[in-house]
C-alpha positions in Angstrom: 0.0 0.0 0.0 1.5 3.8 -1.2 0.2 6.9 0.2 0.8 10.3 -2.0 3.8 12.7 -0.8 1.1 15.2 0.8 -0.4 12.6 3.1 2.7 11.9 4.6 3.2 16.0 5.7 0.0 16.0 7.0 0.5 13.3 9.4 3.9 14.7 9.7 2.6 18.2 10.7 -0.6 16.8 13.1 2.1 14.5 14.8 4.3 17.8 15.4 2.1 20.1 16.3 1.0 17.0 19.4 4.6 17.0 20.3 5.0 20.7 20.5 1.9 20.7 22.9 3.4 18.2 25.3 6.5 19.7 25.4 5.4 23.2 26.3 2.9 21.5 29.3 5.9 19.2 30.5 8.0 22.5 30.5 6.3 24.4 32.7 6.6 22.4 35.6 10.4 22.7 35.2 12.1 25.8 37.2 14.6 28.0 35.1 18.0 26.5 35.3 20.9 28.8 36.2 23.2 29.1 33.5 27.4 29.7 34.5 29.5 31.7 33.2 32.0 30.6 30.5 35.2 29.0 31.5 37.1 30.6 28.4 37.8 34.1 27.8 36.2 35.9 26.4 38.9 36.4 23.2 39.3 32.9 23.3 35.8 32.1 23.1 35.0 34.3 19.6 38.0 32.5 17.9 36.5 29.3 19.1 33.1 29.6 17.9 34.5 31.3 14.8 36.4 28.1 14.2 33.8 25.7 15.3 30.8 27.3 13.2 33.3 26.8 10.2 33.6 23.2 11.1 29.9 22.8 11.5 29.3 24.3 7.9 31.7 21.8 6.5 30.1 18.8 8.6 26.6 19.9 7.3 27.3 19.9 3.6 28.8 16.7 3.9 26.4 14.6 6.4 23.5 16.5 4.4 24.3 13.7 1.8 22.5 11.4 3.6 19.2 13.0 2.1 18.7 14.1 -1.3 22.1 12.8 -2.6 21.3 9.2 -1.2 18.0 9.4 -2.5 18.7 9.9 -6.3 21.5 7.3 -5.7 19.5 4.7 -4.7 16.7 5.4 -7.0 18.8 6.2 -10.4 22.0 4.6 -9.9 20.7 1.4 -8.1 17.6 1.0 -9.3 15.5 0.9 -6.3 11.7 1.9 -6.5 10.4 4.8 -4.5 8.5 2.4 -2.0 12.3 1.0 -1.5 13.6 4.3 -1.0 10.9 4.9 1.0 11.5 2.0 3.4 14.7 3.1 3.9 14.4 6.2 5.2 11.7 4.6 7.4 14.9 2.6 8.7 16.4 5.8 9.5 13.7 7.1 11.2 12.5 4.6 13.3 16.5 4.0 14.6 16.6 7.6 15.7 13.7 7.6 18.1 15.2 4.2 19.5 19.2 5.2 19.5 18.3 8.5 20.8 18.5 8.1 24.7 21.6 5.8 24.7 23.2 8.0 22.1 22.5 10.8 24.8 24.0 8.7 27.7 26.9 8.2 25.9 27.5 11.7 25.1 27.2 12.5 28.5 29.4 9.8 29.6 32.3 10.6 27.2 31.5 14.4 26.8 30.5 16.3 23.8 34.4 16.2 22.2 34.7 12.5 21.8 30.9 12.2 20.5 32.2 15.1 18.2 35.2 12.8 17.0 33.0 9.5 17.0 30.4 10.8 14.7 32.2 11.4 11.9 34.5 8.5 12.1 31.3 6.7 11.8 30.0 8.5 8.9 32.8 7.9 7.0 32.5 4.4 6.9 28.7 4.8 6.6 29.6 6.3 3.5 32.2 4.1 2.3 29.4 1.1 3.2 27.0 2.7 0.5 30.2 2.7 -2.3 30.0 -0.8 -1.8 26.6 -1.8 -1.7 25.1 -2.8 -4.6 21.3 -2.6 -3.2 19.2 -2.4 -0.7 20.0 -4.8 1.8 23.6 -2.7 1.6 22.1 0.1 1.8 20.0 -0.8 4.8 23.1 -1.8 6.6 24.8 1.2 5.9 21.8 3.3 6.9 21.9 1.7 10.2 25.5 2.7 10.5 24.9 6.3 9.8 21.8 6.5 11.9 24.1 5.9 14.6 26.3 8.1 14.0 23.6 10.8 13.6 22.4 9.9 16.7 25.7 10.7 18.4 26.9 13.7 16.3 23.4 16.1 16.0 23.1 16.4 19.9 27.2 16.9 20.9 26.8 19.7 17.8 24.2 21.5 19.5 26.2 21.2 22.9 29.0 22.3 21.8 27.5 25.5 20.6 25.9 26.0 24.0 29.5 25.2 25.8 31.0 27.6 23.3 28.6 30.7 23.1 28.3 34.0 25.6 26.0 32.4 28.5 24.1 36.0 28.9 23.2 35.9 24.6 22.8 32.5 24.2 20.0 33.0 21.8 22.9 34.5 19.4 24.7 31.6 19.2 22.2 29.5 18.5 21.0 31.9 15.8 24.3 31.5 14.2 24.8 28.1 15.0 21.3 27.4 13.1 22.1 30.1 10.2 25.5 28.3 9.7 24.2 24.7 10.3 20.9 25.5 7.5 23.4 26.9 5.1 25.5 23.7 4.8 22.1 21.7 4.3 21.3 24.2 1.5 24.9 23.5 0.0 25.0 19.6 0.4 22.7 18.4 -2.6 24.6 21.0 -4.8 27.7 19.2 -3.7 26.3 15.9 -4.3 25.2 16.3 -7.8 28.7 17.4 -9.1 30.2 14.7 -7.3 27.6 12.6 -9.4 27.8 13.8 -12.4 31.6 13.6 -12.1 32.2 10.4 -10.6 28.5 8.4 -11.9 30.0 4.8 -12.9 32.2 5.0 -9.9 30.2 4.5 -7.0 32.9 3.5 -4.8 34.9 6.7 -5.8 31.6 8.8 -5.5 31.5 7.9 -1.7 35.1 7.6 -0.9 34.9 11.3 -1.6 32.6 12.0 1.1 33.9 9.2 3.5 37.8 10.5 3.2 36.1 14.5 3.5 34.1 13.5 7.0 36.9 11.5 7.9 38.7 15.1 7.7 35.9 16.9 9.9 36.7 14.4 12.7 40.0 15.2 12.7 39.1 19.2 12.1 37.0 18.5 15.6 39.9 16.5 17.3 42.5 19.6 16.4 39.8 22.2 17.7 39.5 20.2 21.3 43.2 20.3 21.6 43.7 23.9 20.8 41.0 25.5 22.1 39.0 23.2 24.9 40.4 23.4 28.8 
């Protein structure tokens, strides 16, 4: 059974606005937190967020190719039907809402840094997974892989930011952190279809590309703890 595209914002847009509501009546039982002060100064902190919003527009051009990119892979390249695109995703989705609370465990266990090391490690050989899958079992795997690493990666990004930015503008950094973040979404599917168009009958070559450039952004992230983390 298939369901038009529409349908499946509507339920998508009823199920959010729900969530929304529950959310704002849990959060008003919850007393404001007190925020500290940041452990950096303040010189240092403005280089560091300069530096890690660069980082996080690279990241987000190239995780972004889990979407669109990924999409018209599977469908043109592989062959797969829209139902088996479909499904896949559905993998995806269904792994993030059950990943999501030990991913957030670990983070806290091992600290935003390493989950901002780990991610990408695990995206690159997500990526270099899909070069060598030749369908959709493959893909699935792979899919499960990079849901992981999602999982990890999305939440220490967002902590980071928090850790990073003036405690008294908060709102700011996020602002940027979003603008920046958005921006490298907007820039991943053009960066997906020249690598395509370039590297077509080499799918192996076509992800290494984006496996060796994540692989990169992990150790972009593992430079920027060194130099400018206490």
């Amino acid at each position: 059974m298939s369901y038009s595209y529409g349908s499946l914002f509507f339920a998508s847009a009823g199920i959010l606005l729900v969530a929304g509501i529950a959310v704002a009546v849990w959060l008003r039982g919850i007393p404001a937190a007190h925020v500290p002060t940041s452990a950096l100064p303040a010189g240092t902190t403005s280089r560091a967020l300069s530096v890690y919003l660069g980082l996080v527009l690279i990241g987000a051009i190239l995780t972004s190719q889990q979407f669109a990119t990924l999409s018209v892979y599977a469908h043109g390249e592989l062959g797969l039907s829209e139902q088996r695109v479909g499904l896949l995703y559905t993998v995806n989705g269904l792994l993030v809402v059950l990943l999501q609370f030990p991913a957030v465990a670990l983070i806290d266990a091992g600290g935003p840094r390493r989950a901002l090391m780990l991610g990408p490690a695990m995206y690159a050989v997500a990526y270099f997974c899909f070069g060598l899958s030749g369908g959709f079992t493959g893909l699935a795997l792979a899919m499960i892989l990079l849901t992981a690493a999602e999982v990890v990666f999305a939440p220490a990004l967002t902590d980071m930011a928090a850790h990073l930015g003036d405690r008294k503008h908060l709102g700011r950094t996020f602002g940027l952190f979003g603008l920046v973040q958005q921006l490298g979404i907007s820039l991943g599917p053009l960066a997906g279809g020249i690598a395509l168009d370039h590297l077509r009958d080499h799918h192996l070559a076509f992800w290494g590309v984006f496996a060796g450039a994540m692989a990169l952004v992990g150790v972009g992230y593992a430079w920027f703890a060194r130099r400018f983390l206490p």
